[in-house]
Residue frames as qw, qx, qy, qz and C-alpha x, y, z in Angstrom:
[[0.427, 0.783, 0.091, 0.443, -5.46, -33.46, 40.23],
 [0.526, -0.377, -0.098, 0.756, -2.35, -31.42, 41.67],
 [0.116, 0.969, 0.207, 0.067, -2.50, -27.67, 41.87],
 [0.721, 0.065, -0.028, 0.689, 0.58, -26.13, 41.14],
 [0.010, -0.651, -0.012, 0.759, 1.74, -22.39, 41.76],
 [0.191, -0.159, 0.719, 0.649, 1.90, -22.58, 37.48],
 [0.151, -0.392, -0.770, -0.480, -1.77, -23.67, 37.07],
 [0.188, -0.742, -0.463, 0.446, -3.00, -21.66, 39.56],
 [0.126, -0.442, 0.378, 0.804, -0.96, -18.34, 37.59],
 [0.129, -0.030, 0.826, 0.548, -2.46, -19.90, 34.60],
 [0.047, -0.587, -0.758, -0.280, -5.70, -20.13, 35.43],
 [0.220, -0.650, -0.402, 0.606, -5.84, -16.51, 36.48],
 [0.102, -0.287, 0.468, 0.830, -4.31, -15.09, 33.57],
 [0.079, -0.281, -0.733, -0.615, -7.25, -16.83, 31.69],
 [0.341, -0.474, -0.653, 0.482, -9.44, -15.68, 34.19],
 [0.143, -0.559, 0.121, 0.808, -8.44, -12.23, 34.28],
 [0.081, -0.254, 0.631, 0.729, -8.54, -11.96, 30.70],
 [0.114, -0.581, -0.783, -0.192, -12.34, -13.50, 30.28],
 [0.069, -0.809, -0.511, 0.282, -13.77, -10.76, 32.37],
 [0.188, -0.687, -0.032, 0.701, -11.62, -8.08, 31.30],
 [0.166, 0.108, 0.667, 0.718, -12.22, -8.43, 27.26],
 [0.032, -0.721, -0.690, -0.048, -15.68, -7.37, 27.51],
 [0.258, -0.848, -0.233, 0.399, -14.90, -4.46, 29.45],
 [0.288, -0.438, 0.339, 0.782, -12.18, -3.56, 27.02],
 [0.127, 0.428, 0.746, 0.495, -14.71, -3.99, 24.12],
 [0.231, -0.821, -0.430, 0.295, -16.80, -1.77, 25.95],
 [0.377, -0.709, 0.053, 0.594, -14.22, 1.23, 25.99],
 [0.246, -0.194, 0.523, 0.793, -13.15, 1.01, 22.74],
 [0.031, 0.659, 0.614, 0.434, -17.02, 1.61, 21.63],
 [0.335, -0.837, -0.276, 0.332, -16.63, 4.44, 24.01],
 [0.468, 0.079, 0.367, 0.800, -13.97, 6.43, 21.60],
 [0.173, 0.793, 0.219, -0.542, -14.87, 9.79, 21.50],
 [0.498, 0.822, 0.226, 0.160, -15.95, 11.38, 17.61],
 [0.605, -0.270, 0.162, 0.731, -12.65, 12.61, 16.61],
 [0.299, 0.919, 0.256, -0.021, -13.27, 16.29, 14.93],
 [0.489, -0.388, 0.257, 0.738, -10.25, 17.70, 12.85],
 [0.292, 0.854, -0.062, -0.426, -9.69, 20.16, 9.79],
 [0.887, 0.146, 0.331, 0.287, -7.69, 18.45, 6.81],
 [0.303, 0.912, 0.124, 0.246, -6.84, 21.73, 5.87],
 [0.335, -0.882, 0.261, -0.202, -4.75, 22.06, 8.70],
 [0.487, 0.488, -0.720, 0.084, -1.32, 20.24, 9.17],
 [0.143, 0.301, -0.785, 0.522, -1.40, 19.88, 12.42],
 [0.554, 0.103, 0.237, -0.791, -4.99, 19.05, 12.82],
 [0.688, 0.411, -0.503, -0.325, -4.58, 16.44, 10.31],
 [0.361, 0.331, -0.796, 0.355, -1.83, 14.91, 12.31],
 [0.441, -0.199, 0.437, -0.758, -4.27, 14.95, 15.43],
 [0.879, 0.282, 0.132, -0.361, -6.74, 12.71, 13.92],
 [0.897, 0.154, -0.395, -0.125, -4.59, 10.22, 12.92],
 [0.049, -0.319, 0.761, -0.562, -3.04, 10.10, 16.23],
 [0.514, -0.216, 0.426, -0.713, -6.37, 9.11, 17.37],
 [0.027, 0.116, -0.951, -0.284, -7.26, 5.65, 17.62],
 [0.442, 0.339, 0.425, -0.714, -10.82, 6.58, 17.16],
 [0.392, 0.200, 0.824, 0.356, -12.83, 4.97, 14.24],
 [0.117, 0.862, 0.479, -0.117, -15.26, 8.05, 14.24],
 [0.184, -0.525, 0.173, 0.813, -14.22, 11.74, 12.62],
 [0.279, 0.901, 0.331, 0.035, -15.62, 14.36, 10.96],
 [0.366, -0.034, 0.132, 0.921, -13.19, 16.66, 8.92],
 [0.010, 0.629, 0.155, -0.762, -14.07, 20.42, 9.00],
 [0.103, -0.216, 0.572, 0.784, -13.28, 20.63, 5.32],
 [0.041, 0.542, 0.840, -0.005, -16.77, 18.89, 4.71],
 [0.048, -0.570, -0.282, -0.770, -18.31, 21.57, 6.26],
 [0.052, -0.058, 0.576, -0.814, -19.86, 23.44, 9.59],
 [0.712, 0.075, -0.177, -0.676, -23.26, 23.05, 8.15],
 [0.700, -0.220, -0.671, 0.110, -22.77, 18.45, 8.25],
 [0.227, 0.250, -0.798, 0.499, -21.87, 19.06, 11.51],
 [0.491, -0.276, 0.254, -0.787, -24.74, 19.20, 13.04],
 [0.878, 0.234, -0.322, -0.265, -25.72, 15.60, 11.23],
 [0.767, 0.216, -0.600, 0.070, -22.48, 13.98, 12.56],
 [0.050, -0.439, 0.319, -0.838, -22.55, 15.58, 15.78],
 [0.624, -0.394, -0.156, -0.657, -25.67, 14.26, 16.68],
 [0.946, -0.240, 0.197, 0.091, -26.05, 11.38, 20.37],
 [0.520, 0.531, -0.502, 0.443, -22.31, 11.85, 20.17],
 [0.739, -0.574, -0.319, 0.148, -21.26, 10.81, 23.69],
 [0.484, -0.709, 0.223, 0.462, -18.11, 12.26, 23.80],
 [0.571, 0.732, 0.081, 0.363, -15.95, 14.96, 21.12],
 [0.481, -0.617, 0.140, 0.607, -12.73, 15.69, 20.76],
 [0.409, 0.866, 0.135, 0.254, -11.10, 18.21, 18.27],
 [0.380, -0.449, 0.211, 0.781, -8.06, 19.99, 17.27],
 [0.293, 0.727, 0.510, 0.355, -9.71, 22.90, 15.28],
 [0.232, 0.406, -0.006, 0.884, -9.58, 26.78, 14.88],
 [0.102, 0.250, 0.536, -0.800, -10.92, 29.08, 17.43],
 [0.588, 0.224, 0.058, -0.775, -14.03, 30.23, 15.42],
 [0.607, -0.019, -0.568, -0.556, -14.91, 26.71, 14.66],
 [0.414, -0.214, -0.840, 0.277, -14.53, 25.47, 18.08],
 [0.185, 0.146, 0.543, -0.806, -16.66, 28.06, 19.21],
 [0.671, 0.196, -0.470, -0.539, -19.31, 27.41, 16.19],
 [0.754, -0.068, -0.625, -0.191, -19.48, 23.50, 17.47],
 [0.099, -0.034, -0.704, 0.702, -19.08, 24.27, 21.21],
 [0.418, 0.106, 0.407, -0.805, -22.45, 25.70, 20.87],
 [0.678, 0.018, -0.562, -0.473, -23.97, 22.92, 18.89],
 [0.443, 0.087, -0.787, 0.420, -22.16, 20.41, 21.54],
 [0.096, -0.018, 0.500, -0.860, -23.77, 22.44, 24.18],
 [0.596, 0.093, -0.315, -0.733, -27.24, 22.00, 22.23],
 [0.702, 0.111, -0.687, -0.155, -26.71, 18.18, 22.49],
 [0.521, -0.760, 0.003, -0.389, -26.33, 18.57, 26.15],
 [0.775, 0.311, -0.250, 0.490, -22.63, 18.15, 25.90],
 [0.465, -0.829, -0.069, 0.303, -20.21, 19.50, 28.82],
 [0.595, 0.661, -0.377, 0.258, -16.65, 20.85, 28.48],
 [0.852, -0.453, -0.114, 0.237, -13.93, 19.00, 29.80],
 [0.628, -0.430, 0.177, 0.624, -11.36, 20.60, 28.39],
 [0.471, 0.848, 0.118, 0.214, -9.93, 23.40, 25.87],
 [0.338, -0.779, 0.093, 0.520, -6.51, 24.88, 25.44],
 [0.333, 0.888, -0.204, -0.244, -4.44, 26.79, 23.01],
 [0.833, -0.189, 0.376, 0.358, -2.07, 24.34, 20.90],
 [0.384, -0.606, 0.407, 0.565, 1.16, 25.13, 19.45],
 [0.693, 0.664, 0.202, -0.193, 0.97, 25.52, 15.52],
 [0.217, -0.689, 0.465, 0.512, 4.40, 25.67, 14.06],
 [0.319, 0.245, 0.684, 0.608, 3.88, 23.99, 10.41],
 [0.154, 0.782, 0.539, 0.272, 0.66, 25.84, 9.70],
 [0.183, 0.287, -0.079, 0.937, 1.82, 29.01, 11.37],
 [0.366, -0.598, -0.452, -0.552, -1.39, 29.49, 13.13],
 [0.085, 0.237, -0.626, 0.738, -1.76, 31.10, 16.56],
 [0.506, -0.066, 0.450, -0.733, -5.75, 29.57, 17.19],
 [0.722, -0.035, -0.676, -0.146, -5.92, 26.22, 17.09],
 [0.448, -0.436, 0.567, -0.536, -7.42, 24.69, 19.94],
 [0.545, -0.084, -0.832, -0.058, -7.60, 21.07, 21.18],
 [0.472, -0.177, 0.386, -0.772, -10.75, 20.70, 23.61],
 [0.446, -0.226, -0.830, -0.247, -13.29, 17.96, 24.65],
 [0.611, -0.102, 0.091, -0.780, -16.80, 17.99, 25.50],
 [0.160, -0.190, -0.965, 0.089, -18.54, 14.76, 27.20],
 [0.516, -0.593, -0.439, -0.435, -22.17, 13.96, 27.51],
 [0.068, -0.512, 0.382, -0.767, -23.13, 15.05, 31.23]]
């Protein structure tokens, strides 16, 4: 058998690609719970940005959340201020960190407290 520079390339690529499908399977069950408000344009738009399969809409209620909330490794959210503090302290309950939180620009809805934060298990 002759080894070329081609089948050498070749068999790396498949190679490469065997170990790294797993690992990408892996990640994509790692998708953090996507948490948005349908009420909200721009909250709306958030969540289907995300190529999460998980999400809870606010509109539901603050009361499910607890229920979908629950052994949630990792939540993100583009929600109002008084519901991201209202499920920061559930999150916190669940023994959830924060990684992040900041104030996001609202210009369809007009709103000036919408925030887009995530919280990871610790």
């Amino acid at each position: 058998m002759r080894l070329s520079r081609r089948s050498m390339l070749k068999g790396t690529v498949l190679t490469g690609s065997a170990i790294a499908a797993p690992a990408f399977a892996a990640n994509l069950g790692d998708a953090p719970l996507v948490v948005f408000d349908s009420r909200v344009p721009e909250s709306l738009a958030f969540a289907a940005a995300q190529g999460s399969a998980q999400r809870f809409d606010l509109a539901q209620g603050i009361e499910k959340a607890r229920s979908a909330l629950n052994h949630a490794q990792s939540v993100t959210g583009l929600t109002r201020w008084s519901d991201w503090t209202a499920l920061r302290g559930l999150l916190e309950e669940q023994g959830l960190r924060l990684k992040e939180d900041m104030r996001v620009a609202s210009p369809l809805s007009g709103r000036t407290h919408l925030f887009r934060w995530t919280m990871t298990a610790r």
